[in-house]
C-alpha positions in Angstrom: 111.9 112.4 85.5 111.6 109.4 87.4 111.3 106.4 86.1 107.9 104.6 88.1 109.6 102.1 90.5 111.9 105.1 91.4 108.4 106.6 93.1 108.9 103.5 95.9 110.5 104.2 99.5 110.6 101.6 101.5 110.4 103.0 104.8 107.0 104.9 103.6 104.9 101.8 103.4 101.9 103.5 102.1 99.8 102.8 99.2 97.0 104.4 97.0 94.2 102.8 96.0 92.6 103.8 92.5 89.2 102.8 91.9 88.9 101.7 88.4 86.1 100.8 86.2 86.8 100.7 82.2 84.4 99.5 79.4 85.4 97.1 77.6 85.8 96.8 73.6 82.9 94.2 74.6 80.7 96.9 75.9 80.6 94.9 79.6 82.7 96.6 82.3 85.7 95.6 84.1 86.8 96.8 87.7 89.7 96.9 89.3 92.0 98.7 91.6 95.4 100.8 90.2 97.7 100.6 93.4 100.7 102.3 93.7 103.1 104.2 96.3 100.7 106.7 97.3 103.8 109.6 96.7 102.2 109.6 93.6 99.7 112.3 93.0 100.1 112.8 89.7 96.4 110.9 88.3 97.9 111.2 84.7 100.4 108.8 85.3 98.0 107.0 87.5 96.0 106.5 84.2 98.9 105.4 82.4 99.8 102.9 84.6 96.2 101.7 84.0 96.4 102.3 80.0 99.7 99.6 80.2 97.6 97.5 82.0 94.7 97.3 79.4 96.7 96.4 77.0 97.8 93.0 78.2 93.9 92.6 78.4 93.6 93.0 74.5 91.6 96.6 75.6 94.5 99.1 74.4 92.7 102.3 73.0 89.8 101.9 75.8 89.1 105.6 77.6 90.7 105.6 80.9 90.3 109.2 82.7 89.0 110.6 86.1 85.6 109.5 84.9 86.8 105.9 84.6 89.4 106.3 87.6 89.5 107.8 91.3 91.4 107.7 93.9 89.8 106.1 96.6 91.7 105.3 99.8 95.3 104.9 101.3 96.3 101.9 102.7 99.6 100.0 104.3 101.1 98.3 101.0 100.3 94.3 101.1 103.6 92.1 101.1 102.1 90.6 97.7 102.1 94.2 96.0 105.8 94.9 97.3 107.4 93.4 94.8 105.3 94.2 91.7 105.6 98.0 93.0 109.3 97.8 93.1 109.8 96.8 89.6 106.7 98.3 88.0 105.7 101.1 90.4 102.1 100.2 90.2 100.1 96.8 91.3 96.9 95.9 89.5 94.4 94.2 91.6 91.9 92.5 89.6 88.5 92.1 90.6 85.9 91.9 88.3 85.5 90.6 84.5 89.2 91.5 84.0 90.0 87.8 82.5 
């Protein structure tokens, strides 16, 4: 299996974009987008990359499915993602009531 940085090529500079809107332990909702090298089809490892991501946010245990998360678009991966894909083969972008 590969590990999830593995999944980036650098000569395919091509992103997906997965919508993302989870309730939060709050009960208010947070959006934001799960971006990663859009090789990846797999939505369950979509999801987990989304899961690892609520838990820095103190929301571990939160549902996060295809009712929570779609994909939504491709798109030319940002230089600002690059790097944060390399390592973590995912990119969170953060857009609202994440704090």
């Amino acid at each position: 299996m590969l590990l999830p940085g593995e999944f980036f090529k650098p000569k395919n500079m091509n992103a997906a974009v997965w919508d993302t809107y989870v309730t939060k332990k709050d009960g208010s909702i947070m959006h934001f987008d799960i971006i990663a090298p859009a090789e990846i089809t797999d939505a369950s490892l979509i999801y987990s990359f989304g899961k690892e991501y609520l838990e820095t946010k103190n929301q571990h245990g939160q549902p996060l499915t295809a009712k929570e998360c779609r994909f939504c678009h491709i798109e030319r991966i940002k230089p600002q993602w690059e790097e944060v894909i390399k390592k973590k083969g995912y990119y969170i972008y953060e857009m609202d009531n994440c704090e």
